[in-house]
N, C-alpha and C positions, 0 to 999 in steps of 0.2 A: 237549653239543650236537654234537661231531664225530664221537661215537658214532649219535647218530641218523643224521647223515647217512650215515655210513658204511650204517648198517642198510639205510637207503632206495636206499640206491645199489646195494647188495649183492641187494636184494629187486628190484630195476628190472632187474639183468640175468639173475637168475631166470628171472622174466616175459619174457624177451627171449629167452633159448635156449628155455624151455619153448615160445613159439610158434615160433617159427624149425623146432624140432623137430616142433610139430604141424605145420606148413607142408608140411613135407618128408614126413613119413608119408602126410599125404593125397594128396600127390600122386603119390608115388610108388604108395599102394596104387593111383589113380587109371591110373598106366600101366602096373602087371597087371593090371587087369581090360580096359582096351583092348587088350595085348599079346594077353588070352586070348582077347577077344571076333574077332580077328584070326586066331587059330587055328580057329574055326569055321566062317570060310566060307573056306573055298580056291578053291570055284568065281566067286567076284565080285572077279577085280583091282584092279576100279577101285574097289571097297567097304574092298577090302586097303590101295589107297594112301591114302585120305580118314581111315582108320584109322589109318594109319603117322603122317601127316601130325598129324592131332589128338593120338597121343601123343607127338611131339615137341614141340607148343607146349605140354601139358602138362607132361612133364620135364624142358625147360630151364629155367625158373625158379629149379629146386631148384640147378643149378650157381652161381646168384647169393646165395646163403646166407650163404655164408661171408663174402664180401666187406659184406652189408647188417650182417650180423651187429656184424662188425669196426667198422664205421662208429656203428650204435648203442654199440657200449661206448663209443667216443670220447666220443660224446654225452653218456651218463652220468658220465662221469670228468670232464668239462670244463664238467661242471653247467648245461648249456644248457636243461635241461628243467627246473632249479632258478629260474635266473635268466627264465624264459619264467612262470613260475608267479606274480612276481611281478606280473606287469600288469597 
């Protein structure tokens, strides 16, 4: 039985960086193609800052990774998703 669990907990934080790591791809590919769509118009300023603006609320998120990350392993270590399954 504690190898199962083990397995499922092992398997849950898989699933945990492998999206953390999708999260972070997309967005980040997300703020090259705003960085480059920004190099295409130099003559529209204010096109440049609504641009600027948009890829920073798209690549701050990825700075909170690591921390959401962190907090999900707790969760899986301290079997809250085990004991919630119960109900």
């Amino acid at each position: 039985m504690p190898s199962d669990i083990e397995q499922r907990r092992r398997r849950q934080k898989r699933e945990a960086v492998q999206g953390a790591l999708l999260f972070a791809a997309l967005r980040l590919a997300a703020v090259i193609v705003l960085l480059w769509s920004i190099s295409l118009i130099p003559e529209l300023p204010w096109l440049q800052t609504v641009l600027g603006i948009l890829t920073l609320i798209v690549g701050v998120p990825v700075l909170f990774i690591w921390p959401i990350l962190k907090q999900r392993f707790q969760e899986i270590e301290g079997g809250e998703f085990d004991a919630a399954a119960k109900y």
